[in-house]
Each structure stands twice: as C-alpha cells, then as structure tokens.
NUZA-102525 format. One line per 5 residues: their letters; for each residue x, y, z of C-alpha. Coordinates in pm, 1 decimal. Example, Ala and Ser with C-alpha at 12.3 -4.5 7.8 and 13.67 -1.06 7.14 Angstrom:
NUZA-102525
as) 1230.0:-450.0:780.0 | 1367.0:-106.0:714.0;
END
This chain:
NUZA-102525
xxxxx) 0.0:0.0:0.0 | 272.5:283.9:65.1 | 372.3:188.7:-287.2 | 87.3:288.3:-412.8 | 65.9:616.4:-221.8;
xxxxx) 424.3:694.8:-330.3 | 332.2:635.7:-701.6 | -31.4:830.2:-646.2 | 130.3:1150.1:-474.3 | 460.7:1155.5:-592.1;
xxxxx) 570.2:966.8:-936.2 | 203.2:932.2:-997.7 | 151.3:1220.2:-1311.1 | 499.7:1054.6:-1470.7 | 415.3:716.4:-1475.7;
xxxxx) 148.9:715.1:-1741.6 | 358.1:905.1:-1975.9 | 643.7:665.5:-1830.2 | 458.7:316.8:-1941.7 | 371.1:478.5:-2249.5;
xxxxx) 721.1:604.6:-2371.5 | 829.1:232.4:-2289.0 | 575.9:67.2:-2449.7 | 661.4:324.6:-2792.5 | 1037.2:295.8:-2777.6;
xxxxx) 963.1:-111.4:-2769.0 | 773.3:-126.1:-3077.8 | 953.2:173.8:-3243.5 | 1266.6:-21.1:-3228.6 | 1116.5:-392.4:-3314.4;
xxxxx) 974.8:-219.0:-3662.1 | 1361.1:-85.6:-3716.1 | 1457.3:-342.5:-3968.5 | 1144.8:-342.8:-4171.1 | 1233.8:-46.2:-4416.1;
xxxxx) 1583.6:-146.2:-4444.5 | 1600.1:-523.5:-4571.1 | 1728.9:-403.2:-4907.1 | 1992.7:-222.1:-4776.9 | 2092.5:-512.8:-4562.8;
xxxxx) 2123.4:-725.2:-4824.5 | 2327.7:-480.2:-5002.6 | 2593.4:-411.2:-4712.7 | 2573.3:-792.9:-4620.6 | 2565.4:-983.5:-4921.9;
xxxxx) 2284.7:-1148.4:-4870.2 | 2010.9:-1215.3:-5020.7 | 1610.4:-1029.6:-5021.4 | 1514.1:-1376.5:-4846.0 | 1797.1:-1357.5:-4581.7;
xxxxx) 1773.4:-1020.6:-4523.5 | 1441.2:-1056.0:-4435.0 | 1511.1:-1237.9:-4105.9 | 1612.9:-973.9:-3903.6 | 1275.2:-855.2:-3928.1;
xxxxx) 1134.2:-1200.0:-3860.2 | 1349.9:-1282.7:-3588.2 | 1269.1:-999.7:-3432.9 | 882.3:-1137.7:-3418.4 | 1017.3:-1495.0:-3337.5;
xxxxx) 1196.7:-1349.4:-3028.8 | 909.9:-1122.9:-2943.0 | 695.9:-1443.9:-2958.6 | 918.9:-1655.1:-2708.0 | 986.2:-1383.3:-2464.9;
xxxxx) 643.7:-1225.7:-2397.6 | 403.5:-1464.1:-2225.1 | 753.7:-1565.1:-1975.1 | 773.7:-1136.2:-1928.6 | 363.8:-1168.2:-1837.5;
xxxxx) 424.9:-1465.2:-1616.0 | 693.3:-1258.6:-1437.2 | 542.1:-939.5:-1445.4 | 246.6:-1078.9:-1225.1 | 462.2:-1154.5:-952.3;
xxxxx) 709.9:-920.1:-700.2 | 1002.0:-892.3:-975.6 | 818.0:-646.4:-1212.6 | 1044.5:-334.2:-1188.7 | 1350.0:-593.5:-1247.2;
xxxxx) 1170.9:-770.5:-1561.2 | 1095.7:-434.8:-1679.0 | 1435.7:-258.6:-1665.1 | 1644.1:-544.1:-1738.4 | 1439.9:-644.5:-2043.6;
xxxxx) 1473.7:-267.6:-2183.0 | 1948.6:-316.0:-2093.4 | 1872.5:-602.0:-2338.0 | 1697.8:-431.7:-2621.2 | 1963.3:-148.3:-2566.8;
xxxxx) 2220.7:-454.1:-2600.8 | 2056.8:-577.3:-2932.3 | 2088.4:-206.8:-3088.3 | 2420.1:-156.4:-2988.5 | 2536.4:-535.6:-3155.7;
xxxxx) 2282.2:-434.6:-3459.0 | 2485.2:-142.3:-3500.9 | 2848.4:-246.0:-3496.7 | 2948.0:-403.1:-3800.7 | 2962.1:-802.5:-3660.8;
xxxxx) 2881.7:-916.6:-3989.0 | 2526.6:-1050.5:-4072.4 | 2516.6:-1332.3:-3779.7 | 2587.6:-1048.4:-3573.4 | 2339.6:-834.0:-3712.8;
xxxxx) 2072.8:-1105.0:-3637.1 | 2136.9:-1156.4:-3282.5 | 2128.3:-771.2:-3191.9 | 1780.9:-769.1:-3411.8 | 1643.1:-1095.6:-3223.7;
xxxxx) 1755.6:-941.9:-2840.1 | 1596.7:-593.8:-2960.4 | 1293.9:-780.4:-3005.6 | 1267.2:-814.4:-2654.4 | 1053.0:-510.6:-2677.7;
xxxxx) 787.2:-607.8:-2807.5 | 695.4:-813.6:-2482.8 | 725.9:-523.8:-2217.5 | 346.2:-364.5:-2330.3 | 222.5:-672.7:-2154.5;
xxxxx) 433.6:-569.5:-1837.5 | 329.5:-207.2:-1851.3 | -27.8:-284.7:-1872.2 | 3.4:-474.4:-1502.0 | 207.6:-181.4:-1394.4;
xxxxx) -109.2:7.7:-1515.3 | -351.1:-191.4:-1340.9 | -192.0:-223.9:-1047.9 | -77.8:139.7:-975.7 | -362.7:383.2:-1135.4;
xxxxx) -694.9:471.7:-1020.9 | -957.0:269.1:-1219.3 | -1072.7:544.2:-1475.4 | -684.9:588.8:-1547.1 | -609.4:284.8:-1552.8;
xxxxx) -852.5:202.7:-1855.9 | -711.2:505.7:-2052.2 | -353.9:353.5:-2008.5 | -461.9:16.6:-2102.6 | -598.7:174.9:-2420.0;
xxxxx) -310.9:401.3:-2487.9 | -58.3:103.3:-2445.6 | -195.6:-118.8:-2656.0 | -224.5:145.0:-2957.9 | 160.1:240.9:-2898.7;
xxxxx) 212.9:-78.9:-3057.9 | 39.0:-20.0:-3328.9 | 150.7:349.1:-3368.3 | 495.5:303.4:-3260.3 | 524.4:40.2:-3622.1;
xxxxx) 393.1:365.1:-3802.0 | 623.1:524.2:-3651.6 | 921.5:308.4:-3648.4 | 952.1:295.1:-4078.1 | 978.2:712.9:-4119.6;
xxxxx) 1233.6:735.0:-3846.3 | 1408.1:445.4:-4006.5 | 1414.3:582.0:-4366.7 | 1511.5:948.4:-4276.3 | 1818.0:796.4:-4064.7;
xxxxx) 1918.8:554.5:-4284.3 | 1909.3:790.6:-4606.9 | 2108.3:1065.0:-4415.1 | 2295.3:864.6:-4157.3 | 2349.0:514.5:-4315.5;
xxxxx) 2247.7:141.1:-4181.8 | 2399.8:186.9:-3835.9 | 2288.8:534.1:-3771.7 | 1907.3:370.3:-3756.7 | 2018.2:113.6:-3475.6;
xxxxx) 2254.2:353.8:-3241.1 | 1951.9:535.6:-3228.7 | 1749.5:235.5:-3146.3 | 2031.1:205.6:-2869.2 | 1967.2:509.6:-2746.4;
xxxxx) 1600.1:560.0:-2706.2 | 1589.5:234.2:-2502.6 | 1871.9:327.4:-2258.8 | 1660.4:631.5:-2219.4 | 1341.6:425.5:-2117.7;
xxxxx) 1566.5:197.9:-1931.6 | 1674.3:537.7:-1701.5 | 1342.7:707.6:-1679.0 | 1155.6:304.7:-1579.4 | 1418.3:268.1:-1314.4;
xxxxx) 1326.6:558.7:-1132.8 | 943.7:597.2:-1226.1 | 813.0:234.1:-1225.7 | 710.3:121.6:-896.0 | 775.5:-155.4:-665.6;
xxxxx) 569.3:-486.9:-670.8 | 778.4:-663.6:-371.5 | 422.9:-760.7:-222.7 | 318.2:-928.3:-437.0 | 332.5:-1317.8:-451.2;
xxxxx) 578.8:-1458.6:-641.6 | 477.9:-1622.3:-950.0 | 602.7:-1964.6:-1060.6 | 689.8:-1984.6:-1410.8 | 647.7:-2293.5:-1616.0;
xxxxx) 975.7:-2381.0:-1767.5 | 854.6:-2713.3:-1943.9 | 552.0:-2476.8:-2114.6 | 783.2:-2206.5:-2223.8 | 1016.7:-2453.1:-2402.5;
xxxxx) 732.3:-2624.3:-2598.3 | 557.3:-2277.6:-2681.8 | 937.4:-2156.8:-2780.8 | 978.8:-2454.3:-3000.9 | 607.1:-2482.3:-3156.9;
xxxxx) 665.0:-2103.0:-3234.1 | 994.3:-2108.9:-3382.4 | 836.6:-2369.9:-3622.0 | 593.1:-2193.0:-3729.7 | 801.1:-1852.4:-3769.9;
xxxxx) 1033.5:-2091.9:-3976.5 | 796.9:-2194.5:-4160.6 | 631.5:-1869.5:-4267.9 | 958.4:-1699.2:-4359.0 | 1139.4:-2039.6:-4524.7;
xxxxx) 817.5:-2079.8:-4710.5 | 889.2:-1875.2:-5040.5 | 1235.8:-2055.9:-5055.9 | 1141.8:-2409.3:-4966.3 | 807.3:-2342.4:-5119.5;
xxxxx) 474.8:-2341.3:-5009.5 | 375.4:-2692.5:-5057.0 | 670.7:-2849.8:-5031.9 | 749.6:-3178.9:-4816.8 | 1031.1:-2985.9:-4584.8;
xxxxx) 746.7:-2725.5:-4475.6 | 496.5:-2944.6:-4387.3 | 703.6:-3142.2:-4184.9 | 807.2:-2823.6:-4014.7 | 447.0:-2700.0:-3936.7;
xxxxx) 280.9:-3005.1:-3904.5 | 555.5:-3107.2:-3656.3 | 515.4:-2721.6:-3462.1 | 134.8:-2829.2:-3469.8 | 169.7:-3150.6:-3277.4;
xxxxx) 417.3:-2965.5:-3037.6 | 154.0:-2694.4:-3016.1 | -117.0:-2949.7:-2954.6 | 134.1:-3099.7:-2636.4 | 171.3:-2764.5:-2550.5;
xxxxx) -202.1:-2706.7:-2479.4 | -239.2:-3009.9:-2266.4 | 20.9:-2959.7:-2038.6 | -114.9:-2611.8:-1990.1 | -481.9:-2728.2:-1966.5;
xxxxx) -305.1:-3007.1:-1680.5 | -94.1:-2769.4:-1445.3 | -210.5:-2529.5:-1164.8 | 19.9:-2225.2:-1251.4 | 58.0:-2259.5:-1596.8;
xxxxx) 251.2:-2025.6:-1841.3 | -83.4:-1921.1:-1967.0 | -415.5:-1977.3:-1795.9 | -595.2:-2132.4:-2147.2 | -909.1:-2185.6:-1924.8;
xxxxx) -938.6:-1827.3:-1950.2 | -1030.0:-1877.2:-2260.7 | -1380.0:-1953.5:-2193.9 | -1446.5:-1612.9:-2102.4 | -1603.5:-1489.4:-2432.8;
xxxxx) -1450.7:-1170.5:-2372.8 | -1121.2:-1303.9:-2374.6 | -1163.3:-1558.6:-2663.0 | -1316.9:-1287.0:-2873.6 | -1009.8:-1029.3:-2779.5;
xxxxx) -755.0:-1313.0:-2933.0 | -962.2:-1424.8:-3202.1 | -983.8:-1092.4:-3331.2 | -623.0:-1008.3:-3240.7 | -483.5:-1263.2:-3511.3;
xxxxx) -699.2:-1214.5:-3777.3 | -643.9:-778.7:-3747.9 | -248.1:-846.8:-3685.3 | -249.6:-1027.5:-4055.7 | -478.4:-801.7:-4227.0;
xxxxx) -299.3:-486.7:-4015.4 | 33.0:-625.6:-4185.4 | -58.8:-741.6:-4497.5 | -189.3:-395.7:-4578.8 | 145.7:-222.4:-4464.7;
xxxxx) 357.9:-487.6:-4629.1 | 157.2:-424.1:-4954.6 | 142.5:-27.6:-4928.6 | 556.0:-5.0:-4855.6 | 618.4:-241.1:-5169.7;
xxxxx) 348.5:-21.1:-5367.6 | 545.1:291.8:-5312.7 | 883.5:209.7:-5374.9 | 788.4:-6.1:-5702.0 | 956.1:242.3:-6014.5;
xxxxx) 741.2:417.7:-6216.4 | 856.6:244.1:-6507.0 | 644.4:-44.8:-6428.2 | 329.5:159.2:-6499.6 | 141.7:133.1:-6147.0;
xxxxx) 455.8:196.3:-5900.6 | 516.9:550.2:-5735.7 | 848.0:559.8:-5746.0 | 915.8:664.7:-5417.9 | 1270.4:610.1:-5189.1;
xxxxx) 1264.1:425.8:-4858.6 | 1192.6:769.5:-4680.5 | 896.3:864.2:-4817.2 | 741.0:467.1:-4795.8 | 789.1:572.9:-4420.5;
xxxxx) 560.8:892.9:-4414.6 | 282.2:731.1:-4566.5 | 262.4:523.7:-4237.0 | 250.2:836.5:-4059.1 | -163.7:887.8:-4142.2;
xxxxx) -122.1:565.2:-4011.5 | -11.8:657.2:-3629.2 | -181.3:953.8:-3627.6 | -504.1:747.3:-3715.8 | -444.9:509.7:-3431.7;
xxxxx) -401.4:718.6:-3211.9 | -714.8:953.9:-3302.4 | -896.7:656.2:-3244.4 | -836.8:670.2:-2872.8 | -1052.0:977.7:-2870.9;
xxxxx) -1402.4:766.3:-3029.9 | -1296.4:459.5:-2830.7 | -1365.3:542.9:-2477.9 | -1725.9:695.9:-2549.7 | -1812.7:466.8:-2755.5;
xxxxx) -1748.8:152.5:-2492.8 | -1935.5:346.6:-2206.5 | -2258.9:388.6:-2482.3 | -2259.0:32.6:-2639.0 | -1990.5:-212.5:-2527.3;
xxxxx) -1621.8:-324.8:-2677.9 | -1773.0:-561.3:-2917.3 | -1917.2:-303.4:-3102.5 | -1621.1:-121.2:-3106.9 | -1428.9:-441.9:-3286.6;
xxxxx) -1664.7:-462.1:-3489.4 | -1676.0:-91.6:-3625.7 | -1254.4:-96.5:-3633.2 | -1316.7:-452.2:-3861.0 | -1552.1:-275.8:-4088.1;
xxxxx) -1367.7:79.1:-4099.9 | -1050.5:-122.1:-4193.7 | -1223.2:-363.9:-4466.9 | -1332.6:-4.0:-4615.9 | -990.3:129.3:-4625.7;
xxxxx) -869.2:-193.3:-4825.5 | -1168.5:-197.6:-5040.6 | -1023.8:150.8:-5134.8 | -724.8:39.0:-5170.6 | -842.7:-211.3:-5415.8;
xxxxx) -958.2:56.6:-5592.2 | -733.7:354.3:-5632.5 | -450.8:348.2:-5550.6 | -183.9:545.4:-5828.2 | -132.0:868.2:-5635.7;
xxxxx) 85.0:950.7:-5288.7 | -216.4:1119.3:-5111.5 | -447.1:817.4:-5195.6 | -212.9:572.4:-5032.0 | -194.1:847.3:-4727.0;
xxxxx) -581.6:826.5:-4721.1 | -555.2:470.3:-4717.5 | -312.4:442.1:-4454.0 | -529.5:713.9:-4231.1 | -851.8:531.8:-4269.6;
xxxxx) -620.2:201.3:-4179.5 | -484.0:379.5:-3867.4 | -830.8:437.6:-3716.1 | -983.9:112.0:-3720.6 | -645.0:-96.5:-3685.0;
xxxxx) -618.1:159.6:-3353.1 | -969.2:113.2:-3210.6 | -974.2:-260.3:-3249.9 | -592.1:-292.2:-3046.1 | -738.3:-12.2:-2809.6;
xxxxx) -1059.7:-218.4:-2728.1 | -891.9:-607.4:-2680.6 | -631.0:-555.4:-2384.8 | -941.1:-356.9:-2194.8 | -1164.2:-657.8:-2249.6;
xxxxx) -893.0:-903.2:-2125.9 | -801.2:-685.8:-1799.4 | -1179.8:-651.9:-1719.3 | -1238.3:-1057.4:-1748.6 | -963.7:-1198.8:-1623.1;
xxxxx) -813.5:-1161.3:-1212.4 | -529.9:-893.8:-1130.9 | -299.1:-1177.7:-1063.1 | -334.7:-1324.0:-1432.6 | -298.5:-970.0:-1614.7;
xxxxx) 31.1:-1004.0:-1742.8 | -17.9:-1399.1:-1849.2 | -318.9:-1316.5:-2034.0 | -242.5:-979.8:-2228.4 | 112.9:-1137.0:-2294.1;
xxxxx) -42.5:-1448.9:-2482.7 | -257.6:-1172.2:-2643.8 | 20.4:-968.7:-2766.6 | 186.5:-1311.2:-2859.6 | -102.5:-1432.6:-3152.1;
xxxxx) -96.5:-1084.1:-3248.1 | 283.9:-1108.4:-3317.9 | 196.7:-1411.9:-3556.0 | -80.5:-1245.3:-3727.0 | 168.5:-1004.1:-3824.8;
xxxxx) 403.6:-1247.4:-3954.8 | 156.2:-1432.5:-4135.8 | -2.9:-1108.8:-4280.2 | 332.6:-1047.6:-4419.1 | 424.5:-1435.9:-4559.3;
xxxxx) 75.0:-1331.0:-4717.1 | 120.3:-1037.9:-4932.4 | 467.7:-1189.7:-5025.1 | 300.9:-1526.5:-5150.6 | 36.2:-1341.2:-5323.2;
xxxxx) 259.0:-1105.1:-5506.2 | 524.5:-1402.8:-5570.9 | 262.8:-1544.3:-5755.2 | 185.5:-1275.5:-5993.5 | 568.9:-1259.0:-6060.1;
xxxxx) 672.0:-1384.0:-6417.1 | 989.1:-1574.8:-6392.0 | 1309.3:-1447.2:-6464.5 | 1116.0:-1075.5:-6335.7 | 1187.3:-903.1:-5975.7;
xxxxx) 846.4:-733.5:-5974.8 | 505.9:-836.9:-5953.9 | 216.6:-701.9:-6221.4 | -23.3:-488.6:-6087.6 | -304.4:-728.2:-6066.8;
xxxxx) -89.0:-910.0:-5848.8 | -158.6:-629.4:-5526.9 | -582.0:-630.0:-5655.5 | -569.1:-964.9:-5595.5 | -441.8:-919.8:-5225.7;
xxxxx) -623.9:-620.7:-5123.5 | -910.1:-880.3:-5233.6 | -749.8:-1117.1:-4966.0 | -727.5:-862.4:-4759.6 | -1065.0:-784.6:-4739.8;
xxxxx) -1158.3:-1127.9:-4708.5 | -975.9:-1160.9:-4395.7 | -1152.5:-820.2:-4252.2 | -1455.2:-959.8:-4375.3 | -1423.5:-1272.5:-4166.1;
xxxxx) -1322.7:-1033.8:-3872.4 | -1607.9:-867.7:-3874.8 | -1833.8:-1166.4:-3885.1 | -1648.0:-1301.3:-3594.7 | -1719.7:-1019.2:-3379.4;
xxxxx) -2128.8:-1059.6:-3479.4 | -2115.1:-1383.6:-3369.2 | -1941.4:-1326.2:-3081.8 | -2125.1:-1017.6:-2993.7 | -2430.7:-1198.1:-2950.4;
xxxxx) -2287.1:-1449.5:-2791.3 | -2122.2:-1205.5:-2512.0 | -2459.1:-1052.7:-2489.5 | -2629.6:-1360.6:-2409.0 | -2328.0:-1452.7:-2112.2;
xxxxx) -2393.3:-1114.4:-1982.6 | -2769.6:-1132.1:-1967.6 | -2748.6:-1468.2:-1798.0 | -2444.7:-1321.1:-1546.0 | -2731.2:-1074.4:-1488.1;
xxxxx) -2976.7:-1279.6:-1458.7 | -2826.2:-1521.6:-1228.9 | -2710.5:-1215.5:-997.5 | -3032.8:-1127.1:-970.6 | -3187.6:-1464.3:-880.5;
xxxxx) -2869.9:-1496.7:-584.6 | -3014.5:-1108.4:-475.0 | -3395.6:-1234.4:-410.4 | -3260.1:-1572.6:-256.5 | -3080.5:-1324.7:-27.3;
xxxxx) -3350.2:-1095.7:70.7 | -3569.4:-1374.5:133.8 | -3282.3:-1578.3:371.8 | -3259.2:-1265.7:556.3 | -3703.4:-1294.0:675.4;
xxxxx) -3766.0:-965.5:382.2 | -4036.8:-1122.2:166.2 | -4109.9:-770.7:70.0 | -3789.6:-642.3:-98.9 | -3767.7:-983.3:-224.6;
xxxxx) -4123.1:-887.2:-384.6 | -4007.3:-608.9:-502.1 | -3729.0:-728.1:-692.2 | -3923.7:-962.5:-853.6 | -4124.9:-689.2:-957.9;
xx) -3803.1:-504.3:-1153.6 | -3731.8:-810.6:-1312.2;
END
C-alpha cells in the first residue's frame, strides 16, 4: 500500500507518460529493420530472403519472450523484468549497429525484439498502480503504442538511414531504449508484495519450439516453397508440439498461460480478433511499402525512396491514435464488441479503397489514415476486455499471450502479401504485375470480412453470457432478501425483473 501512495502523490503524473514512452520505444525499435532489408542485403551480401530475417526474428523473439515477461510481471520482480528487459533491447541495438557481420546483425535484431513483450508488463504496472478510470485510458493508450509506434518506427528508419546510413538507424534504437531503461528505473514502482509467481519452464520450451516452427515456416516458405514436403514437416511437426503444448497447460495449476481463460467470451473474442487484425494490419502495410517504392517504369509503381514509404505510415499513427478519442465513449454507450466490430468494418473499407485507387501519394496516405483508425480502435478495445475478465494476478499472463497471436498475425499477414505477389511474378522478373496487389487487397478484405463476422457472432454471444451473469445475480439477490425474513424487498425485486 505505501507503494501505491508513493506512485499516487509523488511519481504518480509521470508514470502514465512513463509506461507509455516504454511501451513506444519497444515497438519503435522492433519495426527498425522493416524499411531497411534491401539495404541489408546490399551491405551484407545477402540475399532479399535472408535479409528478411532480421525482421522476422525480431517477431520470433518477441513471440518466445512475452508470455515468460507476463508470467513474471504478475509476480514481485516487475520493476526488475521491466528494466532489465529494456538493458537487453539497448544490447541488441548496440550489436545491430556495430558491423559483426550478418550473424551479428541477427542476434542484436532478435535481443531488440525483446521489446515487443514489455506492453504486456506495462499494462500490469497500469492496473496495479492507477486509479480505475486511469487505468482504462492507459490500457488503451498502451496497446495502440504498438500499433503506432510500427507507423512510426519505418519514417524514423528511412530518414536515418538515407542521411545517416544502416547503423545510424540502430545507435539510435540504442539510445532511445537506454533512455526508457533510465526514466523506468526511477518511475516504475515496486511490486515486492506481491506473490511470487512460478513460471512454467517445461511450457515455455514447448511454446518456444512450436513457435519457432511456425516462424520458420512462414519466412522459409517462399524458398522451400509453399507446398513443399520440408514445410509441412516443419508446421505439421510445430502443430503436434503446439497441440502438447495445450495439454500440459490445460493439466498444471500455474501454468505459463491460464488457457481456461479462454472460456471467457470476452477473452476468446479479444484473441480471435487479435490474429486475424495483426495479418490483415500487416498485410496492408507490407503491400502499401512495396506499392510505393515499385519504379514508375512499371506503370502502377510511385516511385518513391525508402523515406517517403515511411511517411505514408505516418496517417497511419496519427489514425491510431485519433482513435483513442471515439474509443472510450463509444465503450461506455454500447460495449467493446461493437467497437471491434466498427474498427473490422472501418478497416475492410480502407482496403476496399485500396483495391480501388490506388496510383497517387495522397491516396495511399488516405488509405493508410482510414487504416490507422480502425487498426487503432480494435488494439485499443482487446487488452481492456482481457483486464476486465480476467483476475489482477493473471494480467500479465493473459495480455502477454494476447500480444503473442498478435505477433503471428503479423508475420503471417506479411508471408501473405509476399506469396500473393510471388505469384503474380513472371519468372526471370523481380516485380510483380499490378493485378498481383488487386488480388491481395481482395485477400485482404476477405480476412476483414471474416473479422467482422467473428465479432457478430461473438457479440451476440457475449450478450447472451452477460444477460445470464445478470440474470443469475439477480436470482442470488432475491434468494438473499428472502434468507434474511424480507419477503417484501424480495417482492419487489421480482417486480423489476
């Protein structure tokens, strides 16, 4: 409790921004790599399809690390999780930035993923150390940095790179994350009393190794090819692992994750939603940063340089983060599955447009913007839902496993628009046709389709569990009244109902 009145009285106004600027610098510094995968194949040697790992390794990592970061964040060690994760992120930009060859490269980009966990982490902080009506605005605000700080992770990244070279764009991931590491060691609280938390080493190392399949699989794909023996060995081998995973969960009494939450339609409709938005979230971006930089000599491309591929994310940030203003309001009037449900169909709008026009700068930008505010209100909406359903002691379990499917929606979403536009490739050609991205913005509204009829279904469905919670509560209230000799008020009640 004198935590608590420390943080309210003293550190209390900084550690919203605090959480916040952590949870930013995290996912500014994951997206580093994405913009600059041809010029790491250039200054490595290596090929497009090797290059391309220290993006994906950076979402493998993120993968592995979060739900053990939730796990520990819900016990007495959460200032040390915190700050120690952020010296290792700092670690993996410094490596990324000294020139240790491309191995070297890879390892710093894999420990900088690291990052991507700690929103998890902040959210308990959140929970645990702000006044209810705060609290909720933080949860909202941290799960859109994630979103925003990828929109804003690709402009940085160009302008540095194009003025400052490859290195340039990872000392500067360096640097922002010793910078949260300074201002969490001073702001973030204490959670010494709390209990500590066991974590499950034999459910880590199955998730680990069911994940890393499946990443392998997903960026191997294109090379080994997508129907080839090899790969579906790998996933159907991650699958069984996965299944084994599940079972040992279901089995133990403090397991890595709590799956049982699951049956809280809340919850299952927060992660159901949260894979199918990461892929169509990513495939758009994937598709929109190829778009731009495609020559103009191929007839559809807009010829643009690796800077200006990052500002038309920007519309993109600033959209998810405008969203924060219609989210709040909107809950308090309807409910969060409504909410999903509007950011599903706002989103299948903006790649419907897409589809359609798409051969100027400022219709991509209107595309992105339109992106940003749906992408934003669905990611503000599912950690809020999670928090509310689940106990204080599982909050870091259950929005890590949360921000864990979303990390493979985004890898998938980006295997996706790669397949597609592989496909519409002729051989012996580096560049797709243009019907190549029509056909997945169609895919991409197919999967924002299915997102949206998800959330119907489970709207109703978390309508009906609430009427019956209600219902039952009200049946335990007259049962109540009449054990305590009231026969009236009981009456009465009945009455209301």
């Amino acid at each position: 409790m004198s935590d608590l009145v420390s943080i309210q009285r003293g550190t209390g106004r900084l550690l919203l921004p605090c959480l916040v600027f952590v949870g930013m610098v995290g996912a500014v510094v994951s997206s580093l790599g994405a913009p600059l995968i041809p010029t790491v194949a250039v200054a490595e040697g290596v090929s497009l399809g090797d290059a391309q790992w220290t993006l994906t390794v950076t979402f493998l990592v993120s993968a592995l690390s979060t739900p053990a970061l939730g796990r520990l964040s819900d016990g007495p060690h959460r200032r040390g999780v915190l700050v120690t994760s952020l010296g290792i992120v700092t670690l993996g930009g410094v490596l990324s930035a000294l020139p240790v060859g491309f191995v070297g490269l890879l390892v710093g980009r894999g420990l900088q993923g690291v990052g991507l966990g700690l929103t998890p982490v902040c959210i308990a902080v959140a929970r645990d150390a702000l006044m209810p009506v705060r609290a909720r605005l933080a949860v909202a605000m941290l799960s859109v940095t994630v979103v925003a700080g990828v929109g804003l992770g690709y402009p940085i990244t160009g302008f540095i790179a194009q003025y400052g070279g490859m290195s340039a764009a990872f000392w500067f991931g360096a640097v922002v994350s010793l910078a949260a590491l300074v201002v969490a060691a001073f702001v973030i609280p204490s959670s010494a009393g709390r209990p500590r938390q066991r974590l499950d080493i034999a459910g880590a190392a199955l998730l680990g190794a069911a994940l890393a399949g499946l990443f392998l699989a997903i960026a191997e794909g294109g090379t080994w090819g997508w129907v080839s023996l090899r790969l579906d060995a790998v996933v159907a081998a991650s699958v069984i692992v996965l299944v084994g995973w599940t079972l040992l969960e279901l089995r133990l009494k403090h397991p890595l994750i709590d799956l049982r939450l699951l049956r809280q339609p809340a919850v299952l409709t927060a992660n159901m939603t949260a894979i199918l938005a990461g892929v169509g979230t990513y495939l758009v971006i994937s598709l929109v940063t190829r778009l731009v930089q495609t020559p103009i000599s191929t007839g559809y491309g807009l010829g643009g340089s690796v800077a200006v591929a990052g500002l038309v994310l920007v519309p993109f940030s600033a959209g998810s983060v405008a969203a924060l203003a219609v989210i709040p309001p909107l809950i308090r009037r309807a409910s969060a599955s409504l909410a999903l449900l509007l950011g599903s169909v706002t989103v299948l709008l903006a790649t419907i447009m897409f589809v359609s026009v798409r051969a100027s700068i400022w219709q991509i930008v209107v595309v992105m913007g339109i992106t940003g505010i749906g992408a934003g209100g669905l990611f503000a909406v599912m950690p809020g839902m999670i928090v509310d359903a689940v106990p204080a002691h599982e909050t870091g379990s259950a929005t890590s496993f949360n921000q864990v499917i979303r990390a493979v929606g985004y890898a998938l979403g980006s295997a996706l628009s790669a397949v597609v536009l592989e496909a519409f490739t002729a051989q012996g050609q580096l560049l797709p046709t243009n019907e190549g991205y029509t056909v997945a913005g169609f895919v991409g509204c197919g999967i924002w389709l299915l997102t949206a009829v998800i959330c119907v279904a489970l709207l109703r469905s978390c309508g009906r569990t609430t009427r019956q919670a209600a219902r039952s509560s009200h049946i335990l209230r007259v049962q109540t009244l009449l054990a305590e000799d009231d026969p009236d008020a009981a009456a009465e009640q009945v009455e209301v109902r």
